[in-house]
C-alpha positions in Angstrom: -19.9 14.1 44.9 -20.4 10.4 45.4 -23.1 11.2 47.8 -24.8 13.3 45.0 -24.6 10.1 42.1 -26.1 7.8 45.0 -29.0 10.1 45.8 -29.0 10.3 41.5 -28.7 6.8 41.3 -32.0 6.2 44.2 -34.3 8.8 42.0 -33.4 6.8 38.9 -34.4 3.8 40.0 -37.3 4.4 41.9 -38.5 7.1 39.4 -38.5 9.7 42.1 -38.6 13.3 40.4 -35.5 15.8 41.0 -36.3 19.2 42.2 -34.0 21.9 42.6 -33.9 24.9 44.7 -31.9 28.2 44.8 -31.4 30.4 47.5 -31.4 34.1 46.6 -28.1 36.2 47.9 -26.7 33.3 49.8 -23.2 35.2 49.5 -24.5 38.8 50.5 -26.1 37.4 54.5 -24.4 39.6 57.1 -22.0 37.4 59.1 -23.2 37.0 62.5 -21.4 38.9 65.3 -21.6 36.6 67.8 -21.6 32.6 68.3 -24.7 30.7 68.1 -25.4 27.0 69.6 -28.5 25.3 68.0 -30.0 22.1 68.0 -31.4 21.2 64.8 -35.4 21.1 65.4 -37.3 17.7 64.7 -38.2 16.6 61.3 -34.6 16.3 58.7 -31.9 14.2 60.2 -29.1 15.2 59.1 -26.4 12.0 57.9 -23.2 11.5 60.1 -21.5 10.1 56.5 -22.2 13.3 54.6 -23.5 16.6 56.6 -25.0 18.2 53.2 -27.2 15.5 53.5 -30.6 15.4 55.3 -33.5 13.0 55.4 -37.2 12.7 56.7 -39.3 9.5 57.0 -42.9 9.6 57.2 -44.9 6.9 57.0 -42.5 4.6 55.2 -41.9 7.4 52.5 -38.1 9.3 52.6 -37.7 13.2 51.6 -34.5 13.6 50.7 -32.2 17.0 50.6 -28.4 17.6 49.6 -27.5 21.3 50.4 -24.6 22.6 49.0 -23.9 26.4 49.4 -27.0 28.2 47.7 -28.2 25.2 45.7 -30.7 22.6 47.2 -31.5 19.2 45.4 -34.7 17.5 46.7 -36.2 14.3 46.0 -38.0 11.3 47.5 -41.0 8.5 47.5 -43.4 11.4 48.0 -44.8 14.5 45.8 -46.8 15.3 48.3 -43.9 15.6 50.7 -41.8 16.7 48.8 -44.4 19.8 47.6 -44.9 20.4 51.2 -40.8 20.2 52.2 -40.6 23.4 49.4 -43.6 25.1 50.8 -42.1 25.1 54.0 -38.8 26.4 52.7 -40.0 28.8 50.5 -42.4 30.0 54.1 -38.9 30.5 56.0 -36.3 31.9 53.3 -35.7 33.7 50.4 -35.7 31.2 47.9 -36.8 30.2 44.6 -38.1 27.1 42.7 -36.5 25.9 39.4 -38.2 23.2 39.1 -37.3 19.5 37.5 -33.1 19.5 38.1 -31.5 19.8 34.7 -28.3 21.3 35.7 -26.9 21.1 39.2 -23.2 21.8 40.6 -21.6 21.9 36.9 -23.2 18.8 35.9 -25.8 18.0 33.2 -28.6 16.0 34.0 -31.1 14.2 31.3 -33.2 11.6 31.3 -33.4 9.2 28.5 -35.3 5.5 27.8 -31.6 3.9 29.6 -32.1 6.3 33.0 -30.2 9.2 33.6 -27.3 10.3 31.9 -24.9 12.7 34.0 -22.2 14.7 32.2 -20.3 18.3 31.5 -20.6 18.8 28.0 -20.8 22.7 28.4 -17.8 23.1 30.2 -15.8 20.1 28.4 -16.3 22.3 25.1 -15.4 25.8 26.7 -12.1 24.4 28.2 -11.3 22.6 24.8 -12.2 26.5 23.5 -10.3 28.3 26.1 -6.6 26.4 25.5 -7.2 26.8 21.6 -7.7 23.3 20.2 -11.1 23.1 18.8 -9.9 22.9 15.2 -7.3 20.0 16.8 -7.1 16.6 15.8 -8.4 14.7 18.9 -6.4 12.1 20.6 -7.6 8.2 21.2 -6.6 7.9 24.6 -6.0 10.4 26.9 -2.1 9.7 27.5 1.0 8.0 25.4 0.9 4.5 25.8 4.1 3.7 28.5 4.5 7.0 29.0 6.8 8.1 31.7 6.9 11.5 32.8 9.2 12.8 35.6 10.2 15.9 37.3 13.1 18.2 36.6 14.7 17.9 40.1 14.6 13.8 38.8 16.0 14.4 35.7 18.8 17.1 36.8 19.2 13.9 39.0 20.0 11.6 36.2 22.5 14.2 33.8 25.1 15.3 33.7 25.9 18.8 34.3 26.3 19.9 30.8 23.6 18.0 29.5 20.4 19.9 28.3 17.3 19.1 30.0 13.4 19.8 30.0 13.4 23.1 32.1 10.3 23.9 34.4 8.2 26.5 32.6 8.0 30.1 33.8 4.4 30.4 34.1 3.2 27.2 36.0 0.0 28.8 36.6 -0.6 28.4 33.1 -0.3 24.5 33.8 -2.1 24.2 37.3 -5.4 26.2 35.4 -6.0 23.5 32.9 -5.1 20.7 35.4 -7.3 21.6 37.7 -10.1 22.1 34.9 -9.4 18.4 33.9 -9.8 17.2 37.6 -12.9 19.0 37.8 -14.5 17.0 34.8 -13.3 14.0 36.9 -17.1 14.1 38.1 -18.1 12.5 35.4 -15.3 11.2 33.3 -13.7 8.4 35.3 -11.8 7.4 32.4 -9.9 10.6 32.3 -8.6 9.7 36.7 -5.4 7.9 35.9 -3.8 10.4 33.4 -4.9 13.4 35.4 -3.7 11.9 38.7 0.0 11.5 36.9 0.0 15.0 35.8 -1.4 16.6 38.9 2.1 15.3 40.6 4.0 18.7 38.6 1.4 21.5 39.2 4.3 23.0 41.4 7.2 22.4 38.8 5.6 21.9 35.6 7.8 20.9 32.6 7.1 21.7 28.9 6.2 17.5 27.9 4.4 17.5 31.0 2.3 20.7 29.2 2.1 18.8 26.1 0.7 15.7 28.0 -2.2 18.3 29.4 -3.1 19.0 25.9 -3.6 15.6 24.8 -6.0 14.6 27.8 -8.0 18.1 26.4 -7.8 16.6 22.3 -8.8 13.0 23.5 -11.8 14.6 25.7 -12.9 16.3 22.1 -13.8 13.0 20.9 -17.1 13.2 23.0 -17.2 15.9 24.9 -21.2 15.1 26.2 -19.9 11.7 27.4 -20.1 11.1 31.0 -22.4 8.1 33.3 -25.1 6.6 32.6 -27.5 5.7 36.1 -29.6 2.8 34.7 -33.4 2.7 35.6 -32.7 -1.3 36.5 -33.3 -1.1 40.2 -30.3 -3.4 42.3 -29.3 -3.0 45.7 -25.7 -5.1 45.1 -23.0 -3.1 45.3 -20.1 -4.1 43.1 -16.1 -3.4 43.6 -13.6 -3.6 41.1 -9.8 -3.0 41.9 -6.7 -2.8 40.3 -3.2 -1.6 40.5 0.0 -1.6 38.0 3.6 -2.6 39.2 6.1 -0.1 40.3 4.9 2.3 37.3 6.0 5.7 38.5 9.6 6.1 36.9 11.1 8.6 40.2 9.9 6.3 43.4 9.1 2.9 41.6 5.7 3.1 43.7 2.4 1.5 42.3 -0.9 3.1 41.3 -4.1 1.4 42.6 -7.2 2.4 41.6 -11.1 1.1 42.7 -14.2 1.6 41.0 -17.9 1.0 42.9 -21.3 0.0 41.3 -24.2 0.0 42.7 -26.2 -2.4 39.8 -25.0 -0.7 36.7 -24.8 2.6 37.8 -21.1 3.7 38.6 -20.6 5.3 42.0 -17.3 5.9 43.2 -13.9 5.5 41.8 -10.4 6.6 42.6 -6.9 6.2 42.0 -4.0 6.9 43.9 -0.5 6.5 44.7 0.8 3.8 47.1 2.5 5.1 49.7 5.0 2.3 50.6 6.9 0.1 47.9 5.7 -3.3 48.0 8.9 -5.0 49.6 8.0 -9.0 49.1 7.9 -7.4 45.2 11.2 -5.8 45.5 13.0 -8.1 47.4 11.8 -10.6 44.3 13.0 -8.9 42.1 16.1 -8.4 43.6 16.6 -12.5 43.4 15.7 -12.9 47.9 12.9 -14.7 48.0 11.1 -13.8 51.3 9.9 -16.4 54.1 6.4 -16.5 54.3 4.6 -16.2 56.6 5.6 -12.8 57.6 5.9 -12.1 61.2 3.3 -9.1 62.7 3.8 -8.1 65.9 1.2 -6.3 67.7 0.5 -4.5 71.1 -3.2 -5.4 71.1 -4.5 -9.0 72.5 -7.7 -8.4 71.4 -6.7 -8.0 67.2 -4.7 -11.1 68.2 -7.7 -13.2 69.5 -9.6 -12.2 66.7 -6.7 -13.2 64.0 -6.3 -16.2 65.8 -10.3 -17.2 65.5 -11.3 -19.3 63.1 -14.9 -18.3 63.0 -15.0 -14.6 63.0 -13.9 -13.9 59.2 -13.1 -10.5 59.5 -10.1 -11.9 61.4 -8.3 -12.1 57.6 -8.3 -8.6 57.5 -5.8 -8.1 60.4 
């Protein structure tokens, strides 16, 4: 998907117009009964970073595809190329034309005097309609400030034996459906990541307050369920990272969340957020009163990554 809001990102700034194709019955070809080796004919490259993507460059103009199943998005520098690309395609398959892109993959597409605004209103409103809250109060953010939610294997962990606990629910499948709905709208709601990256952790082993938690993402989502990214018109080639992470947040393994987001100009990108896998031990051991010596020794089997450490020229060396 971040290829698509980078190829979304190029159109709105160079005011390149968004076509969309469909291929008819793309589910109903026979399979083939034998293997085929091709080599792709001249013309579309296709990228070695993203293989639904293929490009053509003719004289200094760029005809861009992104093929995903049945649905095609085209665009580029060039009507003309880009009238002959679906004249070509409509020559060799079944396929039809639907014209300027307004909805593609689940996402809304509009254009407005700001650029091009990307969201999932339609589905944001059906899941708030599926799991019965549309006459709910909506929530301000989309989780409990300090909230800390754990697994029943931790808490059985921390009880006693007669102690009453949180039991796992009997249906988790009615958890991991609206979960997964919520990491869908992900697309285009970045500031729904965090909270749905805690709760995906109990799809397996869902507990009722981790049910509740689910619920809350949906009622804060209802505040504006057509909000989603804006790509600006303003044309920029910098590309912009912001990082982050919290301090052993998660209550069961003490490990930290980091998270990254990437602009290109003021059009957001990419973003992510994800678990660390290791605890950070000069943090630990601080807090547990031993101050470490720094430097910390690194051994390593490789003279070459040494040489290049050990240059004071090469700045890439810091990153070893």
């Amino acid at each position: 998907m971040v290829t698509v809001r980078a190829v979304l990102s190029m159109a709105t700034m160079y005011g390149w117009h968004l076509h969309q194709m469909d291929v008819f019955n793309v589910f109903l070809q026979e399979d083939l009964v034998e293997d085929v080796y091709m080599v792709q004919p001249p013309g579309f490259s296709q990228s070695h970073y993203d293989y639904s993507l293929f490009t053509k460059k003719v004289d200094g103009h760029i005809v861009i595809i992104l093929v995903y199943m049945d649905d095609l998005l085209i665009t580029g520098s060039s009507s003309s190329l880009i009238h002959a690309t679906k004249t070509l395609l409509q020559h060799h398959f079944k396929i039809k034309d639907l014209g300027e892109m307004k909805y593609f993959l689940g996402l809304e597409i509009a254009r407005n005097k700001d650029g091009i605004s990307v969201c999932q209103r339609k589905f944001t409103l059906s899941l708030i309609s599926d799991l019965g809250l549309a006459g709910s109060k909506p929530a301000t953010t989309p989780l409990e400030v300090n909230q800390g939610l754990t697994s029943v294997a931790y808490d059985k962990g921390l009880v006693a034996d007669d102690t009453e606990i949180d039991e796992a629910m009997e249906d988790a499948t009615s958890y991991q459906k609206p979960v997964g709905k919520i990491l869908y709208l992900t697309m285009t709601r970045p500031d729904i990541a965090y909270a749905i990256q805690n709760l995906s952790q109990f799809r397996h082993s869902p507990k009722k307050s981790h049910m509740e938690a689910t619920l809350r993402v949906v009622k804060y989502l209802k505040n504006a369920p057509g909000l989603g990214i804006l790509l600006s018109f303003k044309r920029s080639n910098e590309l912009t990272v912001f990082c982050d992470s919290d301090w052993a947040t998660c209550p069961m393994t003490r490990k930290s969340v980091s998270g990254f987001v990437v602009k290109i100009g003021n059009s957001l990108l990419s973003w992510k957020q994800k678990k660390q896998k290791v605890v950070w031990l000069i943090g630990l051991f601080g807090e547990l009163d031993l101050q470490i010596q720094l430097p910390v020794k690194l051994f390593c089997d490789s003279k070459a990554a040494l040489q290049i450490a050990a240059n004071p020229i090469y700045h890439e060396g810091r990153n070893i």
